[in-house]
KEKE-3310 file (N, C-alpha, C; in steps of 0.2 Angstrom, whole numbers, plus 5000, padded with zeros to 4 digits):
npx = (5004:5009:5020:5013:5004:5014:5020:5008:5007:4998:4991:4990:4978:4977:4964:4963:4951:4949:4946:4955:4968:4984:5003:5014:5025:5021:5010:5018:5024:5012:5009:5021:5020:5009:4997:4980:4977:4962:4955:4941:4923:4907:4891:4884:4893:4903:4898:4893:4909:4912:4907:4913:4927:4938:4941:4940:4949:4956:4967:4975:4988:5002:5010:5013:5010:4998:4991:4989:4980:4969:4965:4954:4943:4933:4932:4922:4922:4921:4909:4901:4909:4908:4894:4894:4895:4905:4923:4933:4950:4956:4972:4985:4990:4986:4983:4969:4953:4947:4954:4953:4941:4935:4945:4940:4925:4925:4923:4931:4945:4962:4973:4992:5007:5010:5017:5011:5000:5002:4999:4986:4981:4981:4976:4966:4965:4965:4953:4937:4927:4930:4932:4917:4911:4916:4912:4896:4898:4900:4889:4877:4884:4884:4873:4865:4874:4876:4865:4855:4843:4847:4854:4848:4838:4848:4854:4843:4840:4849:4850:4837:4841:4846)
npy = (4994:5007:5008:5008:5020:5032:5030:5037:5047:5050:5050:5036:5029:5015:5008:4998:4988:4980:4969:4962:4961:4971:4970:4982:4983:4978:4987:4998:4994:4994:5006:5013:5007:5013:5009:5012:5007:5002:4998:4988:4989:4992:4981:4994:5002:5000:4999:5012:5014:5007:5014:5023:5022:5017:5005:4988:4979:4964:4951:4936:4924:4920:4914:4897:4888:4892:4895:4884:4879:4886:4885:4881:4885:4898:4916:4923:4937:4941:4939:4947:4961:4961:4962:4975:4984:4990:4991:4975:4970:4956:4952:4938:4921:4912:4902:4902:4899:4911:4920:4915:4915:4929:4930:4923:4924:4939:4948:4958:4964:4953:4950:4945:4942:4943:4952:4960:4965:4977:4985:4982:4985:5000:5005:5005:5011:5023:5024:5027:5019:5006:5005:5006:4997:4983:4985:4983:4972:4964:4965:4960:4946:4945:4943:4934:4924:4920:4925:4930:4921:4913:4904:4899:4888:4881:4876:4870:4862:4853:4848:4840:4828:4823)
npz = (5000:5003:4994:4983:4985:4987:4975:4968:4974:4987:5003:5015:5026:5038:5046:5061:5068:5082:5096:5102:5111:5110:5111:5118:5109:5098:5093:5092:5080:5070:5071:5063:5052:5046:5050:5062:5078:5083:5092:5099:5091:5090:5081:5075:5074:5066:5056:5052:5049:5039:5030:5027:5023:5008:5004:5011:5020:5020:5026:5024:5032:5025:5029:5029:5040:5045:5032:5028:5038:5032:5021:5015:5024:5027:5031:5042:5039:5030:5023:5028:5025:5012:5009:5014:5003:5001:4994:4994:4996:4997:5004:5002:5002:4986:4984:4997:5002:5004:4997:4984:4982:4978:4968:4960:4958:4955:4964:4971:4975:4974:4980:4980:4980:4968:4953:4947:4954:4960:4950:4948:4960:4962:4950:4956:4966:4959:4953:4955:4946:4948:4959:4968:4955:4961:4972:4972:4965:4977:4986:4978:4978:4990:4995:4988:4993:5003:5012:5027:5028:5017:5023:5035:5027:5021:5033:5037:5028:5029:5040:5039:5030:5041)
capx = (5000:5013:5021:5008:5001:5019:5021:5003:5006:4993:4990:4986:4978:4973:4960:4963:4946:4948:4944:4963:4975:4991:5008:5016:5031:5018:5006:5022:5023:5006:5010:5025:5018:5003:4990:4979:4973:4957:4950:4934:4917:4901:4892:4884:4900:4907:4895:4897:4915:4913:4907:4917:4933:4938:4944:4940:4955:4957:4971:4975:4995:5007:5014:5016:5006:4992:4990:4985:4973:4963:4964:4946:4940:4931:4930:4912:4920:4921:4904:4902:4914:4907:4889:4893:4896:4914:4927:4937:4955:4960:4977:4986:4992:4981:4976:4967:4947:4944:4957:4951:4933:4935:4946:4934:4919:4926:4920:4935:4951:4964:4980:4995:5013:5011:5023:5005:4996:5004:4996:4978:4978:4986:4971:4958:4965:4965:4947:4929:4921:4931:4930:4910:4909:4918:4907:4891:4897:4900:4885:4877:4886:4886:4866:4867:4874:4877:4859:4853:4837:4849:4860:4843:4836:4852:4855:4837:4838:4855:4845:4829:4844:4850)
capy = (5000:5011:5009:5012:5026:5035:5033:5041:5055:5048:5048:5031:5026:5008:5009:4991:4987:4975:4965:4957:4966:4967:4974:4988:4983:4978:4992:5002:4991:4995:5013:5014:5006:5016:5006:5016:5004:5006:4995:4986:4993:4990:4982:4996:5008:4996:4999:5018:5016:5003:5017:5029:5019:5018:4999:4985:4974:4956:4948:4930:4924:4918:4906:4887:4883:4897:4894:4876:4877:4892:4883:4879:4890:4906:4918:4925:4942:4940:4941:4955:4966:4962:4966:4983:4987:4994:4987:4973:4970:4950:4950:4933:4914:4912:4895:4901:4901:4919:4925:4912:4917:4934:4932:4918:4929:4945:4953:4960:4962:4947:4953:4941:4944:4944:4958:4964:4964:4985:4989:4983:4991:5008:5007:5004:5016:5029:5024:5029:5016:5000:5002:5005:4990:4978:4986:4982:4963:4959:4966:4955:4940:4939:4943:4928:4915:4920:4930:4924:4916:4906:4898:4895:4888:4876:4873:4867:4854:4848:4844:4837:4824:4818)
capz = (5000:5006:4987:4978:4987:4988:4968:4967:4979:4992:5010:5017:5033:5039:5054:5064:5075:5087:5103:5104:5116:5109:5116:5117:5104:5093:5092:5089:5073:5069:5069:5058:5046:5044:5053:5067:5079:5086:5098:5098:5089:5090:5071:5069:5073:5062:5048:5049:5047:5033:5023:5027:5017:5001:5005:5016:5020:5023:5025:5026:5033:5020:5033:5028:5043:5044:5026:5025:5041:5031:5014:5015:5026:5025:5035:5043:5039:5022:5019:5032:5021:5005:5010:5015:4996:5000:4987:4998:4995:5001:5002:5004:4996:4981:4986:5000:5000:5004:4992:4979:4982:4978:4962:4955:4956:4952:4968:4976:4975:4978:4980:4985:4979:4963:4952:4942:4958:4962:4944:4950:4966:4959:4947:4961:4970:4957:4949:4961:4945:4948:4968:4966:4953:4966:4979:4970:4964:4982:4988:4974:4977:4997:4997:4984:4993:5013:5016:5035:5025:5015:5030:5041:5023:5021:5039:5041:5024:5029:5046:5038:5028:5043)
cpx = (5004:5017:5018:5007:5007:5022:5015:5005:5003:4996:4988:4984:4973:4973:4958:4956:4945:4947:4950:4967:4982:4996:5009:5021:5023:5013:5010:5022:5019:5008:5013:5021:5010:4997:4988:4975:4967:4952:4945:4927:4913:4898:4888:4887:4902:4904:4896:4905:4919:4910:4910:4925:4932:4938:4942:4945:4952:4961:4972:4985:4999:5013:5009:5009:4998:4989:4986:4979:4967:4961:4957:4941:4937:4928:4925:4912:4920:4912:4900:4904:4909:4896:4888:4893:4903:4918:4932:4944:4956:4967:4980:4987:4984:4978:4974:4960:4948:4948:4955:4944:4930:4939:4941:4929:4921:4924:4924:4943:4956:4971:4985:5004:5016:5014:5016:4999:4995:4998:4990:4976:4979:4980:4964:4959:4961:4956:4941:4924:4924:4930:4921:4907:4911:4913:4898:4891:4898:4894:4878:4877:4883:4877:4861:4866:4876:4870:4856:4848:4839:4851:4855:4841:4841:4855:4849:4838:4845:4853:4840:4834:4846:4847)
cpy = (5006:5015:5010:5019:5031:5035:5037:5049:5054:5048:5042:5031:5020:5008:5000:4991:4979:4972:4964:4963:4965:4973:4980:4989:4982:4983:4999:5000:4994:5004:5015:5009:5008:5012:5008:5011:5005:5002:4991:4991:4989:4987:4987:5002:5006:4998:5006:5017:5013:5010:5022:5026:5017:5011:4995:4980:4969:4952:4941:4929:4921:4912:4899:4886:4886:4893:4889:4875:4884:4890:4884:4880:4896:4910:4922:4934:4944:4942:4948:4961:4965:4962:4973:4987:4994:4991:4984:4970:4962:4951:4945:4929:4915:4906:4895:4904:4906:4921:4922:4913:4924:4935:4929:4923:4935:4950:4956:4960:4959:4948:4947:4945:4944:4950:4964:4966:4973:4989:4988:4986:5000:5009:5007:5010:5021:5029:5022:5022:5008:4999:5000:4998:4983:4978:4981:4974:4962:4959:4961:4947:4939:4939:4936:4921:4917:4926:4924:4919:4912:4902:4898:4890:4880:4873:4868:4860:4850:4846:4838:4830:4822:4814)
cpz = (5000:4999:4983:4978:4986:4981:4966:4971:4984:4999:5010:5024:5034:5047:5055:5069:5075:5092:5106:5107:5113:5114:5113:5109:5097:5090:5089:5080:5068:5068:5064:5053:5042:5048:5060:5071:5085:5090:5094:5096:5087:5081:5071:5069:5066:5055:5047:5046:5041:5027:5025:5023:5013:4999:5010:5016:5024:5022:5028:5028:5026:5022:5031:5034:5046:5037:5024:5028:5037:5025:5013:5018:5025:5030:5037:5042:5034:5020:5020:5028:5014:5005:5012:5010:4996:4997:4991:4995:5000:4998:5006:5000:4993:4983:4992:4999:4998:5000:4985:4978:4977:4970:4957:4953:4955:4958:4974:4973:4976:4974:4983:4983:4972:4960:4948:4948:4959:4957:4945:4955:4964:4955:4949:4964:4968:4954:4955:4956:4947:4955:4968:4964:4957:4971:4978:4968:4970:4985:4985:4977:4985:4999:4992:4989:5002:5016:5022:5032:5022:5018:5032:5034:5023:5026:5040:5036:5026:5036:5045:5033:5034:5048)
residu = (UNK:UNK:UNK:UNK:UNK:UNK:UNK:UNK:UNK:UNK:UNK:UNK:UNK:UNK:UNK:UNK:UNK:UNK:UNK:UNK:UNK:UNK:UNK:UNK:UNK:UNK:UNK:UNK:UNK:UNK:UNK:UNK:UNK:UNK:UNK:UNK:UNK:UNK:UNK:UNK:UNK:UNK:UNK:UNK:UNK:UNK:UNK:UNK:UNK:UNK:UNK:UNK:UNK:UNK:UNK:UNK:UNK:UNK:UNK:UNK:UNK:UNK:UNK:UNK:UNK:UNK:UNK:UNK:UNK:UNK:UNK:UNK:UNK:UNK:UNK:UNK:UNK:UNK:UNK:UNK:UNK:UNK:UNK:UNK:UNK:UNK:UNK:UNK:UNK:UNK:UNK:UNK:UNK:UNK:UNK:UNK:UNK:UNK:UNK:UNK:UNK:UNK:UNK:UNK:UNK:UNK:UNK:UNK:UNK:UNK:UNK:UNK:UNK:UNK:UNK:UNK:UNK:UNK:UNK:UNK:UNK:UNK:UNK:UNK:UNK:UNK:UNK:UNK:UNK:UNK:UNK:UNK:UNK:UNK:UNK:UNK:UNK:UNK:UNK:UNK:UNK:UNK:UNK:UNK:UNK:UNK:UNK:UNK:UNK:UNK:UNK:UNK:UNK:UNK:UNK:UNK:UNK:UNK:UNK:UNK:UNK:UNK)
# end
């Protein structure tokens, strides 16, 4: 982010809300690198502050052993972010769900460490219609396939099978 925005000319800032205590050396981290942490917030602080960003972040580890136990997994804020209709950035290995979720379907941005990766966020950054249209396919997509009435729907018949 840091190099994109600083061959743009841009300001960044990435607001962290959380529940987890971290330390002091860490929250130093967290500063130099531009990231403002901010505690825990209520959903629906959370939802003000969902639209008040350009970007929702999602980052998955890139460690070996993070990696394998997430392959298949997906995370419950995934669909969270991509109902807000704000344009979600996963960044992380490509073979993992939530980053492969999101390229498959076109509904986000899935960034990992790819060398072309710089040149699609630099033109998300810079463009109001491709953040938008990401905003609108996830919005879409996750009222598609994770609205409450479908989980009760598909909870209830993988009951009524067993």
């Amino acid at each position: 982010m840091s190099g994109v925005c600083g061959q743009l000319g841009l300001s960044y800032s990435i607001d962290l809300y959380s529940g987890q205590s971290f330390s002091s050396a860490m929250l130093s981290r967290f500063e130099a690198s531009g990231i403002s942490y901010r505690g825990s917030a209520s959903w629906d602080d959370l939802q003000v502050e969902f639209k008040k960003a350009d970007f929702l972040l999602h980052v998955e580890s890139f460690s070996e052993k993070y990696a394998e136990k997430t392959r298949y997994s997906l995370s419950t804020k995934l669909p969270e972010y991509l109902s807000s209709g704000v344009c979600v950035i996963g960044f992380g290995p490509e073979t993992v769900a939530s980053i492969k979720l999101l390229r498959d379907h076109k509904i986000g941005l899935a960034l990992s460490k790819n060398a072309g990766d710089m040149n699609v966020l630099s033109d998300a950054i810079q463009s109001t219609f491709i953040r938008s249209s990401f905003g609108e396919q996830g919005v879409s997509f996750a009222w598609a396939n994770f609205s409450p009435e479908l989980i009760k729907k598909k909870l209830y018949d993988s009951l009524q099978e067993v």
